[in-house]
Wavefront OBJ file of the C-alpha trace (Angstrom):
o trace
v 83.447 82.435 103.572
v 83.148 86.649 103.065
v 86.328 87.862 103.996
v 86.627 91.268 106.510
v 89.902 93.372 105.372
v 91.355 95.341 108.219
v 93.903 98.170 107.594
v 95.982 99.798 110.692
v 98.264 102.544 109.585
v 99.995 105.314 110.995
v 103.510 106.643 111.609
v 106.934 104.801 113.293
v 106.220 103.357 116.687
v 102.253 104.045 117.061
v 101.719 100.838 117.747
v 100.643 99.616 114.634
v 102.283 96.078 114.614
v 101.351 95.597 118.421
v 97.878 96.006 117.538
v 97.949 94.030 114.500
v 99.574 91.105 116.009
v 97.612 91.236 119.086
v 94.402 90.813 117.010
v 95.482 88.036 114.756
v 96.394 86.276 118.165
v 92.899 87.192 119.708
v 91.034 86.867 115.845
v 92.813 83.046 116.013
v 93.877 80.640 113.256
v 93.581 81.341 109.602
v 93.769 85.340 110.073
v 95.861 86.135 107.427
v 98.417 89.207 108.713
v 100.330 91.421 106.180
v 103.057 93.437 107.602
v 104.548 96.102 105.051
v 107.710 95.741 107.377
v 107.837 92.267 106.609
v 107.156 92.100 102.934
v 109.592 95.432 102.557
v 112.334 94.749 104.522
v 113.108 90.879 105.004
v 110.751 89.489 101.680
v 112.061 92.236 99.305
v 114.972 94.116 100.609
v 113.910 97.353 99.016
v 113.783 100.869 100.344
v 110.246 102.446 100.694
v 110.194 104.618 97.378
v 107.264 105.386 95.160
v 106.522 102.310 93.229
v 108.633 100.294 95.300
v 108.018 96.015 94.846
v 106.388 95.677 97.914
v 103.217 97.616 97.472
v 102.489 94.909 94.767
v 103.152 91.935 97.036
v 101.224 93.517 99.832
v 98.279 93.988 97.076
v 98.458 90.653 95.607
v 99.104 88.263 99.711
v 96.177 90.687 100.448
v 93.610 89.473 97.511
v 95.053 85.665 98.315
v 93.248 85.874 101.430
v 90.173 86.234 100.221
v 87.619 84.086 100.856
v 89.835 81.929 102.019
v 90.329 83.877 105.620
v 87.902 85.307 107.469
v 90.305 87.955 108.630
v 93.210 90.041 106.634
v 95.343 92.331 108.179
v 97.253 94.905 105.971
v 99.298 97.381 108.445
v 102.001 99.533 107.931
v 102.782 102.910 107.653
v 101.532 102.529 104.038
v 102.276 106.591 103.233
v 98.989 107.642 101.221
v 101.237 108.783 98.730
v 102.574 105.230 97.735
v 99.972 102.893 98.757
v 97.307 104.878 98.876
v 95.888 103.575 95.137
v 96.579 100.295 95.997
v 95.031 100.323 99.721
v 91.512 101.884 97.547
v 92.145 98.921 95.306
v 92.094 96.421 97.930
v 88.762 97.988 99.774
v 87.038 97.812 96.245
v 87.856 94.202 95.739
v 86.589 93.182 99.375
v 83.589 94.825 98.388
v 83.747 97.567 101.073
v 83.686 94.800 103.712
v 86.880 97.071 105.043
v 88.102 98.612 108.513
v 89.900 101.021 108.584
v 92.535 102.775 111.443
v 95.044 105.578 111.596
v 96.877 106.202 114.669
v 97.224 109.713 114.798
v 99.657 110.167 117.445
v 101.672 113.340 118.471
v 104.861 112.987 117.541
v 106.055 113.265 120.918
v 104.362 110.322 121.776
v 105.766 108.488 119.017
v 109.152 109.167 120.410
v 107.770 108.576 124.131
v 106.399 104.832 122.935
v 110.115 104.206 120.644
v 111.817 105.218 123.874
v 109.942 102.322 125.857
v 110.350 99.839 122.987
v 112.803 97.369 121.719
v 114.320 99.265 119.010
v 115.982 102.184 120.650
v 118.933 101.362 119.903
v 117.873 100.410 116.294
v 117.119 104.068 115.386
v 116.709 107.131 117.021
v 114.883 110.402 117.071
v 116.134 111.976 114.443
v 115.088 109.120 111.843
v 111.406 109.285 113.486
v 111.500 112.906 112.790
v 112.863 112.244 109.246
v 109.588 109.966 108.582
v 107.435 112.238 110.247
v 104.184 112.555 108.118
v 101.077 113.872 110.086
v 97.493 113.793 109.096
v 98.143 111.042 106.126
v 94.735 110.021 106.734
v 93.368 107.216 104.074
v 90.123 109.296 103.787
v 87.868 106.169 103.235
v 84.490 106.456 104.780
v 84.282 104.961 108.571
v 88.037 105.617 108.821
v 89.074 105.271 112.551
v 91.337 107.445 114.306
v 93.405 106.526 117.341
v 94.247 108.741 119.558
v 96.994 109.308 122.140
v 95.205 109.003 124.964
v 94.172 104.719 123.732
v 95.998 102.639 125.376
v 96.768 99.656 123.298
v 93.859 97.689 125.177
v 91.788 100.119 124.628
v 92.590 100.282 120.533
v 92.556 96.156 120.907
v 88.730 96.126 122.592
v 87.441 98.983 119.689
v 88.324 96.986 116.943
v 87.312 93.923 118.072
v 84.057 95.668 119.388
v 83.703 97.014 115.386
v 84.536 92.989 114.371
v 81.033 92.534 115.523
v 79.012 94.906 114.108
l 1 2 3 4 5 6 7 8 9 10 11 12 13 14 15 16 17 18 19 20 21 22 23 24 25 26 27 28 29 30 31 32 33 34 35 36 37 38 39 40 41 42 43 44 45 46 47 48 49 50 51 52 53 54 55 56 57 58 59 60 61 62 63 64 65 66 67 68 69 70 71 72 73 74 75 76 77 78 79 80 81 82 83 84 85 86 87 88 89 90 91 92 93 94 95 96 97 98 99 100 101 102 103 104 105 106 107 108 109 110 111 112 113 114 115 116 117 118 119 120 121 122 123 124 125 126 127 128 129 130 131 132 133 134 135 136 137 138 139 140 141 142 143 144 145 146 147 148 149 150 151 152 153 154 155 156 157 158 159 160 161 162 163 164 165
């Protein structure tokens, strides 16, 4: 089995994890999904720092997939700054066979979409603000950007239309 890597970044409440787990429902059994949310916060307990443990275990649950799933999801905010190297890493060893997505959201639509969500009361606007990073674009060739103005159906039918080229 050739194993497709899929990477979905972007800032706090883009919608990354929606997306993510919305495909691995739609993808089916055996789609391997790697949350760095997951892995940092309830696997590791560590803070997101440079060299921090998780970008390891995200590397190394991401290469146990191989050939073994047809599908791995890595998503996450993944700053290019601290996973970039290992996010290259990854494309290299599934031999390109990569996509990759960056919601690129105004940050007032980040707050809009955290407003409508489940965590409000987790964390607030000044914390978005705090993680703010713009532009952190992976800069990998065929890198997709999503937009504002994607509804998360619309993000959900692109990706799965790029599945099947």
């Amino acid at each position: 089995m050739e194993s497709k890597l899929i990477i979905i970044r972007g800032n706090s409440r883009s919608g990354k994890t929606t997306t993510a787990q919305s495909l691995q429902n739609h993808l089916g059994y055996g789609t391997l999904l790697v949350s760095q949310d997951v892995v940092r916060r309830e696997m590791l307990k560590v803070h997101d720092r440079e060299g921090n443990l998780s970008i390891d275990l995200i590397r190394q649950i991401a290469e146990y997939g191989k050939d073994k799933c047809e599908f791995v999801i890595v998503e996450g905010i993944l700053y290019k700054s601290r996973y970039g190297e290992m996010l290259h890493n990854l494309i290299q060893f599934y031999n390109q066979k990569t996509d990759t997505y960056y919601f690129d959201l105004s940050f007032e639509e980040t707050v809009k979409r955290h407003n409508n969500s489940s965590k409000t009361m987790e964390f607030g606007e000044d914390s978005l603000r705090a993680w703010w990073n713009p532009n952190d674009y992976l800069g990998v060739g065929g890198e997709t950007i999503l937009t504002n103005d994607m509804s998360q159906n619309d993000v959900l039918k692109l990706i799965l239309n790029q599945l099947q080229k």
